[in-house]
C-alpha positions as CSV (number, residue, x, y, z in Angstrom):
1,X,-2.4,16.3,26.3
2,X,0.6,14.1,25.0
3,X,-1.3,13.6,21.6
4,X,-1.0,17.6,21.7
5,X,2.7,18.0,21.9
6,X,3.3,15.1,19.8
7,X,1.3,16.4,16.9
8,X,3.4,20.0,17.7
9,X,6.3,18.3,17.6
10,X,5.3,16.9,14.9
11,X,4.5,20.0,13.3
12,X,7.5,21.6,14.3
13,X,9.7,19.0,12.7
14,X,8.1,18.8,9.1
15,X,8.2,23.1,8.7
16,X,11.6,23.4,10.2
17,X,13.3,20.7,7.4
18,X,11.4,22.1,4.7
19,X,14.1,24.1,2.4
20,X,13.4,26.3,-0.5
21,X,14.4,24.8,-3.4
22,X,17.2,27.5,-5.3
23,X,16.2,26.2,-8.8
24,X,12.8,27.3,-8.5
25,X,11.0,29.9,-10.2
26,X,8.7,31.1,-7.9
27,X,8.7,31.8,-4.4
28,X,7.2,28.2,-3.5
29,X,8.0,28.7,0.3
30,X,4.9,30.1,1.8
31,X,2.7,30.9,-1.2
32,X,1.9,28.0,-2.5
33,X,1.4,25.8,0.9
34,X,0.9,22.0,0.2
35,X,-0.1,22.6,-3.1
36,X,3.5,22.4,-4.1
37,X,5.9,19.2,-2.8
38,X,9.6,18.5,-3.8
39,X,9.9,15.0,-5.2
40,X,12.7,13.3,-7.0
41,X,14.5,16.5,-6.3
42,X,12.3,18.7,-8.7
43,X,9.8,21.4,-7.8
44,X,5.9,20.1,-8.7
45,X,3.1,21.6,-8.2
46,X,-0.2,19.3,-7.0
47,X,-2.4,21.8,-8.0
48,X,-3.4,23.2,-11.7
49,X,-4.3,26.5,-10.0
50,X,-1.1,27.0,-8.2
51,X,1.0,25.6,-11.5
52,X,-1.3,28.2,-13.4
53,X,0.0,31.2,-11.1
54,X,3.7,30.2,-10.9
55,X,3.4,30.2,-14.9
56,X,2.2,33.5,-15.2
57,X,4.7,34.9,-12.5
58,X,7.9,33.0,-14.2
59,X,6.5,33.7,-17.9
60,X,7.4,29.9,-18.4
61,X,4.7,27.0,-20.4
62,X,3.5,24.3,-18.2
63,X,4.8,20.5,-18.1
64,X,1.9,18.7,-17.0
65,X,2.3,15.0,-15.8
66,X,-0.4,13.1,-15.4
67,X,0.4,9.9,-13.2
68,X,-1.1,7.5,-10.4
69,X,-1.0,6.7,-7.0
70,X,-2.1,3.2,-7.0
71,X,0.2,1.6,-9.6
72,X,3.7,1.0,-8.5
73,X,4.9,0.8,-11.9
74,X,3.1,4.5,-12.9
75,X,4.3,6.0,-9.4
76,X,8.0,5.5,-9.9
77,X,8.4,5.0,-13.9
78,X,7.4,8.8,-14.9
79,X,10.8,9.5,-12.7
80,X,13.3,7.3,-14.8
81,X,13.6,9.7,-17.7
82,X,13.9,12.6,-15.6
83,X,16.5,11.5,-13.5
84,X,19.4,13.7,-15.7
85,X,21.0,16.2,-15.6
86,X,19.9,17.9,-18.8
87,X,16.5,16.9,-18.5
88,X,16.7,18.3,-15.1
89,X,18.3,21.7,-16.0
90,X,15.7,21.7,-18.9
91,X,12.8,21.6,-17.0
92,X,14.0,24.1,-13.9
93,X,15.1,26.6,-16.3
94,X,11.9,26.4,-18.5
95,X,8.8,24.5,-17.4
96,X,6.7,24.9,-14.3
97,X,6.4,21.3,-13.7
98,X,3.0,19.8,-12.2
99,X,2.4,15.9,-11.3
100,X,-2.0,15.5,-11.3
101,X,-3.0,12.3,-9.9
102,X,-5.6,11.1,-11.3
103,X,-6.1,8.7,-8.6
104,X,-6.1,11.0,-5.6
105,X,-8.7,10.6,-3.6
106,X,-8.7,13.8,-1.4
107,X,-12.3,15.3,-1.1
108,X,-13.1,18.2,-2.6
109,X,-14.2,21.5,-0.9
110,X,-18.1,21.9,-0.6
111,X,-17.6,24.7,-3.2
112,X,-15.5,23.0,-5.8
113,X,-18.0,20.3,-6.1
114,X,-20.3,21.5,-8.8
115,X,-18.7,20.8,-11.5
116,X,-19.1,17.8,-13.7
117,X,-17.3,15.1,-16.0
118,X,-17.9,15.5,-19.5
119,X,-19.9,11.9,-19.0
120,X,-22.7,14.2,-16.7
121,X,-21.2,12.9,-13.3
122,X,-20.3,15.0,-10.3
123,X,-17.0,16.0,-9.9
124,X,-16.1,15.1,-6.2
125,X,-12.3,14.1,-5.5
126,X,-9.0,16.1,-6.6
127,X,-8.3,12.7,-9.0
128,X,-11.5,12.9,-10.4
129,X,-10.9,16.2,-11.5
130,X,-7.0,16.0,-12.5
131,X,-8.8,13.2,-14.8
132,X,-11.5,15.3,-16.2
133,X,-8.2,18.3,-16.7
134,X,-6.6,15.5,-18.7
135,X,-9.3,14.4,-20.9
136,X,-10.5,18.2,-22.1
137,X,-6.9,19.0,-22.7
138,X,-5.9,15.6,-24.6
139,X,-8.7,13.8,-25.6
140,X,-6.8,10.7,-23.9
141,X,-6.3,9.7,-19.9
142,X,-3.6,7.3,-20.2
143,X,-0.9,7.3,-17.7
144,X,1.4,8.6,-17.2
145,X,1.6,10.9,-20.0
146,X,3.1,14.2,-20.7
147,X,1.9,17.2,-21.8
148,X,3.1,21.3,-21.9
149,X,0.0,24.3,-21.9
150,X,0.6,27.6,-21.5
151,X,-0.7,30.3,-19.0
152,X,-4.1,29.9,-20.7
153,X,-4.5,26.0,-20.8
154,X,-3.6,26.4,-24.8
155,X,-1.6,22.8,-25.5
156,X,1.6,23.8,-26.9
157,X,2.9,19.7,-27.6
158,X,1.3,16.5,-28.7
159,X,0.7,14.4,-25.9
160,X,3.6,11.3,-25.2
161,X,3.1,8.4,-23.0
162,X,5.2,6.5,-21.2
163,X,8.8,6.0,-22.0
164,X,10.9,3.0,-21.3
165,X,14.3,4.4,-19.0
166,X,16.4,3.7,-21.7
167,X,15.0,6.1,-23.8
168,X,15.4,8.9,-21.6
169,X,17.4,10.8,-24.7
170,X,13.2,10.5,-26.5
171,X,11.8,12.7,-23.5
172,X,15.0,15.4,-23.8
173,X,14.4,16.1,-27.4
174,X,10.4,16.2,-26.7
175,X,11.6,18.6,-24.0
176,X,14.0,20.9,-25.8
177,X,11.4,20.9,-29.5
178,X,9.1,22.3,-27.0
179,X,11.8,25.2,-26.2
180,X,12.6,25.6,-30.0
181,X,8.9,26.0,-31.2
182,X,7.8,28.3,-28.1
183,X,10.9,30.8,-28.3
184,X,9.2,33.7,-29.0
185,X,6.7,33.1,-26.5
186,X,8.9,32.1,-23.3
């Protein structure tokens, strides 16, 4: 019985600090669940699916970051360039910005499982599949790299890997060309 009210306390802790983020573009509160987390301060989605839909709603491309779990290095460094605040106004006012792991190691549903690689092999974690996402759209599964689709997985930039801190300035203008050469679509 005490595990009980722990894990409602629990519970009742984690939904009761959540906050909606105001620079968001869609209503991540309740639609989107755990699909959608708020890390380094921005707005990412964990899901292509959920990404996909906010897209469509907002009419905005897709910044699709494809990082790891496992190294500490990958975990922390996609976060250095970003930490601006043009690169953050740039990306809340036009991307819908998802982070796939391509380590993650959640199971997937019974359902989802049917799918496979382009190698032959069953799909059968979320990693395994943000992996297999990164290879048909790329040709590449470095990480972390960087990459903007639109509402119909159509890649809209050439693909760009990692990026020393220093250079945060690179990942602005990659950000902002992206703007320039998609006006009269977003």
């Amino acid at each position: 019985m005490k595990i009980f009210y722990i894990t409602l306390a629990v519970i009742f802790i984690l939904t009761s600090c959540y906050q909606k983020p105001s620079d968001s573009a869609c209503d991540v509160s309740n639609k989107y669940g755990y699909d959608v987390r708020i890390i380094h301060g921005y707005v990412a989605h964990h899901n292509l699916n959920s990404a996909l839909e906010c897209s469509k709603e907002s009419d905005k491309p897709i910044l699709m970051m494809f990082i790891c779990w496992a190294c500490m290095w990958n975990s922390d460094a996609p976060w250095w360039i970003m930490e601006n605040d043009k690169t953050r106004e740039l990306i809340t006012k036009h991307y819908v910005l998802t982070t796939l792991y391509v380590d993650e190691r959640t199971k997937l549903k019974i359902w989802e499982k049917n799918r496979k690689d382009l190698r032959g092999r069953l799909i059968e974690n979320v990693g395994q599949r943000n992996s297999n996402i990164q290879v048909q759209l790329t040709n590449n599964n470095t990480v972390p790299s960087y990459v903007i689709v639109d509402t119909n997985l159509n890649v809209l930039s050439d693909l760009i890997g990692y990026i020393p801190a220093k250079n945060k300035k690179e990942f602005d203008e990659f950000l902002d060309e992206r703007i320039k050469n998609n006006k009269l679509e977003y």
